[in-house]
C-alpha positions in Angstrom: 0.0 0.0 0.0 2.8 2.2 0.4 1.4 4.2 3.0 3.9 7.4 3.9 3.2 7.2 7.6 2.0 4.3 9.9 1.0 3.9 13.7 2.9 1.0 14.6 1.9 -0.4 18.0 4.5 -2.4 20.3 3.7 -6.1 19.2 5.0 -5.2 15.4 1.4 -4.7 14.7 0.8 -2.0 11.4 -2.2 0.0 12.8 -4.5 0.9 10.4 -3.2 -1.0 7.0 -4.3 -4.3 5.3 -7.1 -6.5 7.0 -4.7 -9.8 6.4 -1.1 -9.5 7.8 1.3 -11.8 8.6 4.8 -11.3 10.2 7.8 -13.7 11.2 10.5 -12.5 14.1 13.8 -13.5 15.0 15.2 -11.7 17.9 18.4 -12.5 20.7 18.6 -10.4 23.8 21.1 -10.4 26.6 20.4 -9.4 30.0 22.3 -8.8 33.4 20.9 -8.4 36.4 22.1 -7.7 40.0 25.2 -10.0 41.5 26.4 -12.5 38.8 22.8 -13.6 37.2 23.3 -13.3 33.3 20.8 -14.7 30.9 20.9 -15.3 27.1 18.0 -16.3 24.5 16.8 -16.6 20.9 13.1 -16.1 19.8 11.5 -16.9 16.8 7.8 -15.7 16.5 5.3 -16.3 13.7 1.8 -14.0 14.1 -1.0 -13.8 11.9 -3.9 -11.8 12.0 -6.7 -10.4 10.1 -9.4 -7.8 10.4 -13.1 -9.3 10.9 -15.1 -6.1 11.3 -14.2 -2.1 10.4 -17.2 0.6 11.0 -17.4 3.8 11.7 -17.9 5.7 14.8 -20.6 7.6 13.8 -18.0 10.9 13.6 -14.4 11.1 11.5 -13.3 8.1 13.4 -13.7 4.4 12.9 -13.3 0.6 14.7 -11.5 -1.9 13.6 -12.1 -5.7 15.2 -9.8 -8.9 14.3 -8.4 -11.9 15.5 -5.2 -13.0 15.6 -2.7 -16.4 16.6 0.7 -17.2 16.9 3.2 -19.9 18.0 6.9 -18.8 19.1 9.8 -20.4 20.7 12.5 -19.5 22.9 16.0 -20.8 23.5 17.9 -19.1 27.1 21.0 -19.8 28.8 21.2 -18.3 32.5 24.4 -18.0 34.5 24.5 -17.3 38.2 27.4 -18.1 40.4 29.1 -21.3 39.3 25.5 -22.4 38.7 24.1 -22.8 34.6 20.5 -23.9 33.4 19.2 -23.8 29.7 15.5 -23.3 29.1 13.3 -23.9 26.1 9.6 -22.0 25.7 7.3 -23.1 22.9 3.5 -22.8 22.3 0.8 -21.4 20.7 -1.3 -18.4 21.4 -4.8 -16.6 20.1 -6.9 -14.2 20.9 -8.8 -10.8 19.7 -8.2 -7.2 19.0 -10.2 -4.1 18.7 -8.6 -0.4 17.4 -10.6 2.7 17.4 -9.0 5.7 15.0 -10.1 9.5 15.9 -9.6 10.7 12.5 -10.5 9.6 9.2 -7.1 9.2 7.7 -6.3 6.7 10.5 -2.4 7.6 10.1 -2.6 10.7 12.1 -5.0 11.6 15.0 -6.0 9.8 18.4 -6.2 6.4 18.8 -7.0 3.3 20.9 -5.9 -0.3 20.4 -6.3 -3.4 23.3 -6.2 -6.5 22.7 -6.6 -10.4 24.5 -4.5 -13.5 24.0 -4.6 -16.8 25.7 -1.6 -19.4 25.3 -0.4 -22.3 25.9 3.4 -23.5 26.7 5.6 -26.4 26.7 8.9 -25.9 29.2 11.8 -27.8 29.2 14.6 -26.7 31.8 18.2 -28.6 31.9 20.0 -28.0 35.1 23.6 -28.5 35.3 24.1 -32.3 36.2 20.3 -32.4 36.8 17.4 -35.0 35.1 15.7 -32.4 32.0 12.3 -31.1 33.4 9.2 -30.7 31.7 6.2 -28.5 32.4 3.1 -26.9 30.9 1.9 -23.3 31.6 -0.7 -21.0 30.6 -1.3 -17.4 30.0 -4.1 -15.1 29.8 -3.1 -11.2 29.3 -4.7 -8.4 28.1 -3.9 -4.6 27.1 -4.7 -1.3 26.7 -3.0 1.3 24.5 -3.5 5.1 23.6 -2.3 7.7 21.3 -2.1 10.1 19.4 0.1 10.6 16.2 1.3 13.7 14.4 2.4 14.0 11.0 4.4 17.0 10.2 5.8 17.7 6.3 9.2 17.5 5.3 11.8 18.0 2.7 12.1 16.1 -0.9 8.9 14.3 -0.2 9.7 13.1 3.3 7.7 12.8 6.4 7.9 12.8 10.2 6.0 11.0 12.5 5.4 11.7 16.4 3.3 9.6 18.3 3.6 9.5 22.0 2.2 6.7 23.5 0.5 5.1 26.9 0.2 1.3 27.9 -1.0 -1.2 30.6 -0.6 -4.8 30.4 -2.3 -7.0 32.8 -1.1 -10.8 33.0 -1.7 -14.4 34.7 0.6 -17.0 34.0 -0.4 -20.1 35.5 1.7 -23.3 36.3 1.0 -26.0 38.6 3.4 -27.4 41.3 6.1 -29.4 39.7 7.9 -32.1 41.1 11.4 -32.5 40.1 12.9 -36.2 39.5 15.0 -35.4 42.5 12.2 -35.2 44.3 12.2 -31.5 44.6 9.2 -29.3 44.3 8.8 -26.4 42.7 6.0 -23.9 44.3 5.2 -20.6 43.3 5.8 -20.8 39.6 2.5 -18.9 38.8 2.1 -14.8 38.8 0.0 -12.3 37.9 1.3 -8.8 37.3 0.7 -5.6 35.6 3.0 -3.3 33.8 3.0 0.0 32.5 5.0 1.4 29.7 5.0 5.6 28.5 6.7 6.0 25.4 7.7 8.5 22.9 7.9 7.0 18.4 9.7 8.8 16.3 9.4 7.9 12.6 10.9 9.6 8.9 9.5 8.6 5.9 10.6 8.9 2.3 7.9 9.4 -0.2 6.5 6.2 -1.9 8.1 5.0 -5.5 6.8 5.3 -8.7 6.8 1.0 -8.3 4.3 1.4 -5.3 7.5 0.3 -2.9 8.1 2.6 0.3 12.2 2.8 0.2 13.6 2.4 3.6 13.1 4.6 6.5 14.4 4.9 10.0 12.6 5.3 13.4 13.3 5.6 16.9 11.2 4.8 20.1 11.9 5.8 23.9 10.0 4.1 26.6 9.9 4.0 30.6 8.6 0.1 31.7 7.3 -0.2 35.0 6.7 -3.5 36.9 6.6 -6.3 37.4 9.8 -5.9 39.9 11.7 -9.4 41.6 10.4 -12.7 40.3 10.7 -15.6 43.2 9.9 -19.5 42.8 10.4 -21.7 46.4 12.1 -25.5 45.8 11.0 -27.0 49.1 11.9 -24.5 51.4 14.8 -22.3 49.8 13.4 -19.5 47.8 14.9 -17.9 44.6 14.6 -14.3 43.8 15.6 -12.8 40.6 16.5 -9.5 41.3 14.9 -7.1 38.3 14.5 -3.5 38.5 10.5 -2.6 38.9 11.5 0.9 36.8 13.0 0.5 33.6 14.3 2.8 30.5 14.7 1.9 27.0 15.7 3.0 23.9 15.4 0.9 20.6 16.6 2.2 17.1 15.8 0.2 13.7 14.6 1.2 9.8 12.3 -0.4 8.0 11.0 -0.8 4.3 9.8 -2.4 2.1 11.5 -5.1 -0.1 8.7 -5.5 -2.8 5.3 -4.2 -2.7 3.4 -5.0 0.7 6.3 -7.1 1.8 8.4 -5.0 4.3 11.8 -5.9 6.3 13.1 -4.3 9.3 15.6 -4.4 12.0 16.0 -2.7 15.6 18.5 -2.7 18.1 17.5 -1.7 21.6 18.8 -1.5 25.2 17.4 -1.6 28.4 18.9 0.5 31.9 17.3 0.3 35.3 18.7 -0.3 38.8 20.5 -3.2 40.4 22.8 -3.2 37.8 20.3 -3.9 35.2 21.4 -3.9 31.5 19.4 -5.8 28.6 20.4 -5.4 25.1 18.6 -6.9 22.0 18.2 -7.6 18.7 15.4 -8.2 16.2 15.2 -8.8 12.7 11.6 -9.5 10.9 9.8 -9.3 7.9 6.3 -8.7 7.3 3.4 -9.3 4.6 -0.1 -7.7 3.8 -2.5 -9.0 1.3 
């Protein structure tokens, strides 16, 4: 579609474009946290989605209701002490979204997007010298997103984007009680939290080609996370806390374009600061379809 400028909401998600999309992920991340914890991973996420249901509001605006699936996987190392486990994540998710755009031309203006997903998880953990263990989980969460963008003119064609940004995310993640092989058990595996995220997108455009292709275009995001803070889990009766900051900064730079018409690449780097001697970097390269 070649569309100069785009709300793009946090999960990759085009706002406002094609009722059919599709996107594949690969990211790797590193984190360190207080004392000597240090955790690696690799993800690899495949989401789909398609609008069911767009009407107006009555006014300039209109809705916009879909539903959506995915199934993702993730590989981590994590390093404490003279102590190493490796950890796999797979499953599949689904669930429902709903956008509501202020203005007609659904690029610029106030909006509001939520959404609902449910999923389910295979988990394999390998301790050092330790049997493998296997569990299921589950996780409900929901969110709830506002905006507004601004599109402001520029040179040779070009555009600029603003679009400051509000979130909440509410989660339960449920897993039962898990007996190790040892004879260990695991309690405490299950949590429900809620974080917040304020953030500030930055976006310049080029003007679309005479081929309908949108050349590639750099962007910039700026976000303060808070919660959830310290994660814990209790095997019999010692308890494990993760120390993680419950106030968190982030800044994530990429560019994306499009490769051919309405099939789009992009890449971001990002970094995340907070205290306890918090530092996460990542990495993510994807590419994305419309038809």
């Amino acid at each position: 579609q070649g569309q100069a400028s785009q709300v793009v909401a946090p999960d990759g998600r085009i706002l406002g474009e094609a009722s059919s999309w599709g996107r594949i992920v690969g990211a790797a991340s590193r984190a360190d946290g207080a004392g000597n914890l240090r955790h690696r991973s690799q993800d690899t996420l495949i989401h789909l989605g398609s609008d069911l249901l767009r009407v107006s509001d009555g006014g300039q605006g209109s809705v916009r209701l879909g539903v959506m699936g995915a199934f993702g996987r993730s590989e981590g190392k994590s390093e404490g002490g003279y102590s190493t486990a490796r950890s796999s994540v797979q499953g599949y998710s689904g669930g429902v979204y709903g956008t509501w755009f202020g203005q007609e031309d659904a690029r610029t203006g106030p909006y509001v997007d939520s959404w609902v997903m449910f999923g389910s998880y295979q988990n394999r953990v390998d301790g050092d010298g330790l049997p493998t263990e296997h569990y299921r989980s589950r996780e409900l969460s929901t969110s709830l997103e506002g905006g507004y963008a601004w599109s402001f003119e520029g040179t040779a064609g070009a555009r600029y984007l603003v679009v400051p940004q509000a979130q909440v995310i509410w989660s339960d993640y449920r897993a039962s009680d898990h007996t190790e092989q040892t004879g260990t058990v695991v309690r405490e595996i299950s949590d429900r939290t809620v974080t917040t995220r304020v953030g500030l997108r930055w976006e310049q455009t080029a003007a679309t080609l005479a081929d309908g292709v949108t050349p590639l275009q750099p962007f910039a995001e700026l976000n303060w996370w808070h919660g959830p803070g310290s994660h814990r889990m209790v095997f019999d009766g010692d308890v494990v806390t993760e120390a993680l900051p419950a106030n968190r900064g982030e800044l994530r730079l990429g560019a994306r374009g499009e490769v051919a018409k309405d099939v789009s690449v992009w890449l971001t780097l990002g970094a995340e600061v907070g205290g306890q001697d918090y530092v996460r970097g990542s990495a993510q390269v994807g590419v994305k379809t419309r038809w």
